[in-house]
TORPA-4810 file (N, C-alpha, C, O; in nm, 3 decimals):
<nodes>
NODE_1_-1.504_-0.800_0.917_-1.373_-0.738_0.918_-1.369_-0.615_0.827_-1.345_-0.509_0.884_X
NODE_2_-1.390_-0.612_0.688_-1.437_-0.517_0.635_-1.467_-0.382_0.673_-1.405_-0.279_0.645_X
NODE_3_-1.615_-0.402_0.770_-1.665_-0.293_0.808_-1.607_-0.253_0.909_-1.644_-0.140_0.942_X
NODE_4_-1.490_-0.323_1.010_-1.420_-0.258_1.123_-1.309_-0.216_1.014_-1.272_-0.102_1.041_X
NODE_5_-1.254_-0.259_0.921_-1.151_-0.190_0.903_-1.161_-0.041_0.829_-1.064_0.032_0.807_X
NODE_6_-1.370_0.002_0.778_-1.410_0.101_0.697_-1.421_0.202_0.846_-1.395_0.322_0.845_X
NODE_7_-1.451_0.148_0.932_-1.478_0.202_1.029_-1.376_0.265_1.111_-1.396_0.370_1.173_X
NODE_8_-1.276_0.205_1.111_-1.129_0.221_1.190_-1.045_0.351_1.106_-0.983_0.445_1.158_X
NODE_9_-1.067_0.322_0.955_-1.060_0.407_0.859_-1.108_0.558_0.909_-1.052_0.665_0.932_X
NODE_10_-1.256_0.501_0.913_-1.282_0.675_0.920_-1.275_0.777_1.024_-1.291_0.899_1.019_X
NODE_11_-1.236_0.673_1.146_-1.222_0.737_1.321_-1.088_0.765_1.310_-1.040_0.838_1.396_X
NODE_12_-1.004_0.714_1.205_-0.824_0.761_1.208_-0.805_0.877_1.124_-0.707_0.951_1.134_X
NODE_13_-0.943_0.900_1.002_-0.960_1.028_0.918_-0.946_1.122_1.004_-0.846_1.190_1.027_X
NODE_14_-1.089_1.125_1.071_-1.087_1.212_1.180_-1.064_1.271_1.240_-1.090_1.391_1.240_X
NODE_15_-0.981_1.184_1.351_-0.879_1.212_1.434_-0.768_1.278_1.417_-0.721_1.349_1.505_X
NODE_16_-0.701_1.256_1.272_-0.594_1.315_1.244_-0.613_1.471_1.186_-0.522_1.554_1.188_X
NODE_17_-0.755_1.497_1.133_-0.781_1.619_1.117_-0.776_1.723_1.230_-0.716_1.830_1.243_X
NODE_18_-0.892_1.629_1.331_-0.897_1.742_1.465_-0.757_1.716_1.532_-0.753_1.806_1.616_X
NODE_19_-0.674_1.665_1.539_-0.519_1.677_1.590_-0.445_1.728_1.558_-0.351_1.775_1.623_X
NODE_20_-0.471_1.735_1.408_-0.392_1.821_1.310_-0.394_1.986_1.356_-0.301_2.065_1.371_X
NODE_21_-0.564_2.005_1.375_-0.568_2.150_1.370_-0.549_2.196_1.509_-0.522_2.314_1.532_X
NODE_22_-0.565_2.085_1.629_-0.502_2.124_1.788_-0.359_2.120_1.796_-0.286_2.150_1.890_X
NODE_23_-0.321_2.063_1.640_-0.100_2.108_1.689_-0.087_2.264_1.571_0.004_2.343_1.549_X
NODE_24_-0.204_2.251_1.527_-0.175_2.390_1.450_-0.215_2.523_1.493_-0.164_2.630_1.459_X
NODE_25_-0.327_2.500_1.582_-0.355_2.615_1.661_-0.298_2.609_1.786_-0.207_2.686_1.818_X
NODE_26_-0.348_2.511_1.870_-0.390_2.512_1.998_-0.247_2.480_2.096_-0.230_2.500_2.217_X
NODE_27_-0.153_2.424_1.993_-0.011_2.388_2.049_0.073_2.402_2.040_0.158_2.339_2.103_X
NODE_28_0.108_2.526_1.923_0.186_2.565_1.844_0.243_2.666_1.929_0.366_2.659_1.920_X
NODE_29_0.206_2.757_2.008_0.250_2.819_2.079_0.286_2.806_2.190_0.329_2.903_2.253_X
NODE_30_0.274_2.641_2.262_0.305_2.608_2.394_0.359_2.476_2.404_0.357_2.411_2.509_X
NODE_31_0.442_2.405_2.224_0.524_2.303_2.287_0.637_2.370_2.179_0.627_2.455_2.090_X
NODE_32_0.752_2.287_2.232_0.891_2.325_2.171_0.818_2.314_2.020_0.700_2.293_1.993_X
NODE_33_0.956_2.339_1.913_0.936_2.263_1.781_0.970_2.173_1.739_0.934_2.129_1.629_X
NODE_34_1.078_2.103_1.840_1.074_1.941_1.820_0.973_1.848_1.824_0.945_1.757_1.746_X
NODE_35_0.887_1.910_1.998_0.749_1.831_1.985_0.655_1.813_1.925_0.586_1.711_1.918_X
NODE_36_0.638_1.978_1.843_0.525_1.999_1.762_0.577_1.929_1.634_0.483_1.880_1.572_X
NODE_37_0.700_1.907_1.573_0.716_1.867_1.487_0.675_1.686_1.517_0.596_1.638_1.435_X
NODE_38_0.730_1.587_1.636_0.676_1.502_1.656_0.547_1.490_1.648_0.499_1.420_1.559_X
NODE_39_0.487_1.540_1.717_0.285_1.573_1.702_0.276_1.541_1.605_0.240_1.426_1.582_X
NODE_40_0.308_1.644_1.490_0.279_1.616_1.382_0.259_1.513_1.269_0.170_1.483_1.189_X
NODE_41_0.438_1.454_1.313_0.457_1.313_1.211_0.376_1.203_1.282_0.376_1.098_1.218_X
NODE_42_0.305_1.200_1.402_0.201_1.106_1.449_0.059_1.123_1.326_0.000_1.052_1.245_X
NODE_43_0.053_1.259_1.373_-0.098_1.267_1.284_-0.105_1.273_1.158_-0.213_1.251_1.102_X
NODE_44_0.039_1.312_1.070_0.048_1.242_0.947_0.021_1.093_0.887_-0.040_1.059_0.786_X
NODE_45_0.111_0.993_1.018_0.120_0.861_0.960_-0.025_0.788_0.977_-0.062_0.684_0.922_X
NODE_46_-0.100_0.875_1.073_-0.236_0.799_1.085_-0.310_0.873_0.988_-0.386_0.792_0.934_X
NODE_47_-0.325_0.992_0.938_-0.330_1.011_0.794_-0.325_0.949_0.663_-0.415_0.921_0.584_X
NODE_48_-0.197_0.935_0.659_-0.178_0.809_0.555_-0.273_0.708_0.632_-0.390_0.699_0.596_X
NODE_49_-0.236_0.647_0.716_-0.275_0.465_0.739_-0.428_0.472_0.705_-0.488_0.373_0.662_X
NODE_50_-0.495_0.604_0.730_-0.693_0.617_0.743_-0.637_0.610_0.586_-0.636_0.487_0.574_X
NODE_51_-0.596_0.655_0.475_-0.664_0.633_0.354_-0.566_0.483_0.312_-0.557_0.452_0.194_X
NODE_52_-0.507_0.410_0.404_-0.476_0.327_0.327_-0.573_0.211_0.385_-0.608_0.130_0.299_X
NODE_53_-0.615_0.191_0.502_-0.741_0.163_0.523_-0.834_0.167_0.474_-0.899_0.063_0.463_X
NODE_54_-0.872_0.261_0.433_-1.018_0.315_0.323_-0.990_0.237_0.211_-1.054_0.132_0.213_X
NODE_55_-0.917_0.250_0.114_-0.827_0.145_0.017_-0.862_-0.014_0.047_-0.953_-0.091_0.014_X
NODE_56_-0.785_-0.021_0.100_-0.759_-0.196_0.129_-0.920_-0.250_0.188_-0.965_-0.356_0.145_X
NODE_57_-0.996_-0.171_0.283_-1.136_-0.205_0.309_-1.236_-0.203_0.188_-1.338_-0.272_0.186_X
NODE_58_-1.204_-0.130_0.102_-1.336_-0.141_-0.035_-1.229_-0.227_-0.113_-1.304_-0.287_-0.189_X
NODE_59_-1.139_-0.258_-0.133_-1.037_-0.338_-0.218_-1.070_-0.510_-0.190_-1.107_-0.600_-0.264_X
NODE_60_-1.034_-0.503_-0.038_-1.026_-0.644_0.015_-1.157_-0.723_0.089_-1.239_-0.673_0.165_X
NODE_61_-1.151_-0.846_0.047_-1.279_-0.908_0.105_-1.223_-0.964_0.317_-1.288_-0.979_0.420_X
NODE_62_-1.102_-0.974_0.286_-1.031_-1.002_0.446_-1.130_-1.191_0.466_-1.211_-1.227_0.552_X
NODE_63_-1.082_-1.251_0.369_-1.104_-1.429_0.390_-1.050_-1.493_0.435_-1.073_-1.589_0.508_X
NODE_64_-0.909_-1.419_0.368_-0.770_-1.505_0.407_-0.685_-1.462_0.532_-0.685_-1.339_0.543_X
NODE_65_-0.621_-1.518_0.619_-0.516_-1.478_0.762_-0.454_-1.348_0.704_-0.467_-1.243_0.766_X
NODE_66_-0.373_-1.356_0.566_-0.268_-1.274_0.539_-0.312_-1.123_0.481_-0.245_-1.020_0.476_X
NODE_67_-0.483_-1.155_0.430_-0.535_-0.978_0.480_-0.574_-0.943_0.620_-0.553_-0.830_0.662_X
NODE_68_-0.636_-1.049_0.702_-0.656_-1.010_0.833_-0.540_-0.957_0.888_-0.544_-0.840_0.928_X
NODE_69_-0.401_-1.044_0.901_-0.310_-0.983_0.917_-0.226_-0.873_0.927_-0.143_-0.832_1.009_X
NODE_70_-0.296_-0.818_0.765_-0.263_-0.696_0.729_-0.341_-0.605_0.772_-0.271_-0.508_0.803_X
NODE_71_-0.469_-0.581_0.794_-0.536_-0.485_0.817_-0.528_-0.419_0.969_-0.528_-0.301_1.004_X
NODE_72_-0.520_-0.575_1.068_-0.451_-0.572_1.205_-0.353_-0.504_1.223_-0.358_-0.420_1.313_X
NODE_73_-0.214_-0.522_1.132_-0.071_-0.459_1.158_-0.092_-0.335_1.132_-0.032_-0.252_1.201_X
NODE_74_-0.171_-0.296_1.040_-0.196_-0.139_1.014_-0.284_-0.096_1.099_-0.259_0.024_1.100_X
NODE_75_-0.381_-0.114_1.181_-0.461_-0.063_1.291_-0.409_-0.076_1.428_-0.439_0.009_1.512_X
NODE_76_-0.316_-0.197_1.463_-0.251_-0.188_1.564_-0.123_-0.080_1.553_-0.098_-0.010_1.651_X
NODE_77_-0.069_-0.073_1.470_0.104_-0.034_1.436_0.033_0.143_1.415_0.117_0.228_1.444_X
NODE_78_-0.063_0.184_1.385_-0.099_0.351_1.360_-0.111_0.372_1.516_-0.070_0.468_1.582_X
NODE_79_-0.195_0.231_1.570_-0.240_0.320_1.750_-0.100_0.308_1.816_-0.070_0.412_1.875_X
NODE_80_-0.030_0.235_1.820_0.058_0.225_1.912_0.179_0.358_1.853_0.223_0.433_1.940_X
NODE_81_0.217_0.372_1.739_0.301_0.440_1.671_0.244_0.623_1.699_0.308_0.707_1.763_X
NODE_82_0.112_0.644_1.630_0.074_0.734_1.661_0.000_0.824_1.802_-0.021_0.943_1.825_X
NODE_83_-0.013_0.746_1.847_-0.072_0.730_2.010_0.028_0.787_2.098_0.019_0.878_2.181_X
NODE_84_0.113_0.725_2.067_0.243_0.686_2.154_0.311_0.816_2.130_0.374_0.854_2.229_X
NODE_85_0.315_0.903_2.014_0.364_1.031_1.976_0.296_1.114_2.058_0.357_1.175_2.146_X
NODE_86_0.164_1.128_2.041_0.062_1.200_2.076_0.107_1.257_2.246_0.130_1.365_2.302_X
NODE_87_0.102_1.125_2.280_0.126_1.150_2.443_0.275_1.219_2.510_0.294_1.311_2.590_X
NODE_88_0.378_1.115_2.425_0.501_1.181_2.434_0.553_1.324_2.411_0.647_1.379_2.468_X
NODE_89_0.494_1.359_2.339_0.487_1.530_2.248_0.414_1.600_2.401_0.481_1.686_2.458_X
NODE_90_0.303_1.567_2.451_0.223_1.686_2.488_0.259_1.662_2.657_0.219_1.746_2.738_X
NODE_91_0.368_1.495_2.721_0.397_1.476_2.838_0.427_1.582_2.938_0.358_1.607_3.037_X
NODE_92_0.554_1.653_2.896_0.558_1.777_2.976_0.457_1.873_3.003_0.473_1.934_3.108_X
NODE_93_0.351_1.903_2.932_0.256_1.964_2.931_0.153_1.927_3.032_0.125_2.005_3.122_X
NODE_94_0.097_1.814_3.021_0.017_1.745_3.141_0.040_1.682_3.236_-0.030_1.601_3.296_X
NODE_95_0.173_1.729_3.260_0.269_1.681_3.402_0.275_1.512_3.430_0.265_1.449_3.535_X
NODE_96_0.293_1.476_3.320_0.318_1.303_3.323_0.464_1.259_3.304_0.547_1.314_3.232_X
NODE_97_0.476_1.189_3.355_0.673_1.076_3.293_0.595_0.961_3.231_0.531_0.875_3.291_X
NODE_98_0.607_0.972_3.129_0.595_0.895_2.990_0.708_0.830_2.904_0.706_0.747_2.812_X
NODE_99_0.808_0.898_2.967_0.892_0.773_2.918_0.865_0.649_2.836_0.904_0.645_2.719_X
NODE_100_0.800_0.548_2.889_0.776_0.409_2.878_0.691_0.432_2.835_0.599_0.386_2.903_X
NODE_101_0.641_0.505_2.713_0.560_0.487_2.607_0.678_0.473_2.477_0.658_0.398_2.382_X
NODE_102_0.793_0.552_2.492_0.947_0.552_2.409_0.918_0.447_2.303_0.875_0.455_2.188_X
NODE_103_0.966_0.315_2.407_0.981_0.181_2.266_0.828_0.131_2.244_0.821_0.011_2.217_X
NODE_104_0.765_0.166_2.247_0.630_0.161_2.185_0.649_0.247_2.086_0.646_0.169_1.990_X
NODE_105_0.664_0.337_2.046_0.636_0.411_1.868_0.742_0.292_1.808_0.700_0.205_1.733_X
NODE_106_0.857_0.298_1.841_0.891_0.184_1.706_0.820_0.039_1.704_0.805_-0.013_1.593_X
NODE_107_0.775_-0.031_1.821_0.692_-0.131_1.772_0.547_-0.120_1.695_0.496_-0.217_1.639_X
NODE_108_0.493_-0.003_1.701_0.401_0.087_1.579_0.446_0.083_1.477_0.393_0.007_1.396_X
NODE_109_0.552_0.153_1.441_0.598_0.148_1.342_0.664_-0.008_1.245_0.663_-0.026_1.123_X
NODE_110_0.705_-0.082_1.333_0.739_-0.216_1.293_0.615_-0.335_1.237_0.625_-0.440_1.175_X
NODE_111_0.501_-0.261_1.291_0.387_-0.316_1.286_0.305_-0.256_1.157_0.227_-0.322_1.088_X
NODE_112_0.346_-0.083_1.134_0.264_-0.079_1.035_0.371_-0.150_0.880_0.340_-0.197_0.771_X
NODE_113_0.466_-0.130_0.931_0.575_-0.177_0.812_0.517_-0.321_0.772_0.472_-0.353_0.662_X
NODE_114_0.531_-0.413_0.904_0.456_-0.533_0.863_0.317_-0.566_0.773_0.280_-0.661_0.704_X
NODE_115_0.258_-0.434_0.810_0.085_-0.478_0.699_0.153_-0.382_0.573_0.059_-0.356_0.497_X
NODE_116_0.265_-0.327_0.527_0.282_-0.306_0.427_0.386_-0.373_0.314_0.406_-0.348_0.195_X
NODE_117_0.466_-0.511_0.445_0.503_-0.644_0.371_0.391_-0.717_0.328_0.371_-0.738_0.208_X
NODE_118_0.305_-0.766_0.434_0.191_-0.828_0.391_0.096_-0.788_0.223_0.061_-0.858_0.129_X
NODE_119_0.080_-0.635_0.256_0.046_-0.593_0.120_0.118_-0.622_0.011_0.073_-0.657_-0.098_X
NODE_120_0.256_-0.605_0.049_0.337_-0.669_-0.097_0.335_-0.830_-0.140_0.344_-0.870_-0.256_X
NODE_121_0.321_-0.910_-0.028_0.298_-1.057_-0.035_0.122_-1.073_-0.103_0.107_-1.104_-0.221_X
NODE_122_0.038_-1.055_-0.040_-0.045_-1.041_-0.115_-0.109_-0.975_-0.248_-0.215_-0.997_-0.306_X
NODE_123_-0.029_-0.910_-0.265_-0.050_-0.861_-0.439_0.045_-0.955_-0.506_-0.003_-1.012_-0.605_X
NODE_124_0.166_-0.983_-0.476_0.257_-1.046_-0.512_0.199_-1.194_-0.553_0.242_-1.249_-0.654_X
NODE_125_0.136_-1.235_-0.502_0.011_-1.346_-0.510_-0.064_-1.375_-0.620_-0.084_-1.470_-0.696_X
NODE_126_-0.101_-1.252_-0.603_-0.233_-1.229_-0.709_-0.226_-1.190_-0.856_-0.185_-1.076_-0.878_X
NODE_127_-0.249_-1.246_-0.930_-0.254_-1.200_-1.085_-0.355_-1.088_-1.111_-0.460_-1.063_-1.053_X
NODE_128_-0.295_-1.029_-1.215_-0.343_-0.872_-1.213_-0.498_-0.868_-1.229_-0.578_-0.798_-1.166_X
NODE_129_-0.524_-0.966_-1.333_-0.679_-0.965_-1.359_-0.762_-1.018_-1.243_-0.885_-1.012_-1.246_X
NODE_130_-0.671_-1.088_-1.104_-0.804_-1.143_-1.053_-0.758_-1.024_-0.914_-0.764_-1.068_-0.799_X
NODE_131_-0.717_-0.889_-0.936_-0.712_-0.805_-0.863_-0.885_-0.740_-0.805_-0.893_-0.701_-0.689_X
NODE_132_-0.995_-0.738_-0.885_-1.092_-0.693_-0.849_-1.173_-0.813_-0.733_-1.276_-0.786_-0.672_X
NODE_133_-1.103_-0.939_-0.724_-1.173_-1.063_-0.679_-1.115_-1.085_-0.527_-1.148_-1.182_-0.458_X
NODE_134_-1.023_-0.982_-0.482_-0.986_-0.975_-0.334_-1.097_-0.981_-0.260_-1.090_-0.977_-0.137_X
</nodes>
């Protein structure tokens, strides 16, 4: 689990870089600025989620359900949340009705919220000194 979640980490680094720089060059001049501003807050939050991934993967050993849990809600809740932007933002563009991708970003989002209850339950757990023993 570990190494999918170091791994998941670094394909969401990534991704959000080269997305970053295709809504900064490549799209900036051919979607509204509502969309591009949507675009954006996709490839931000998977931004954040790749270094909070990176974090929690060298942090956590993932033994227990309630880090699996967590690492899941944050890898599921970035694809569906950020994904789901991605497509919606650039729909008019590639002649799709996408619609019904809509209530998918908030169940992303409900999902990454969830691995960042979980994170609070599990520290909440743990005494400070046996923080290196995750």
């Amino acid at each position: 689990m570990k190494r999918i979640v170091l791994i998941v980490a670094s394909v969401f680094g990534a991704l959000s870089v080269v997305l970053g720089a295709l809504g900064a060059h490549a799209l900036k001049s051919i979607l509204s600025i509502e969309k591009l501003q949507s675009f954006e807050t996709g490839v931000r939050y998977m931004m954040i989620h790749a270094l909070v991934l990176l974090i929690i993967g060298f942090v956590f050993e993932f033994k227990s359900r309630l880090q699996k849990g967590m690492a899941w809600s944050f890898i599921s809740g970035t694809i569906l949340f950020s994904v789901s932007i991605y497509f919606l933002s650039i729909a008019d563009l590639i002649g799709l009705q996408l619609s019904f991708l809509g209530p998918i970003t908030p169940v992303g989002g409900l999902l990454m919220i969830t691995g960042w209850i979980l994170l609070l339950v599990i520290l909440s757990k743990t005494k400070l000194g046996d923080l290196t023993k995750l």
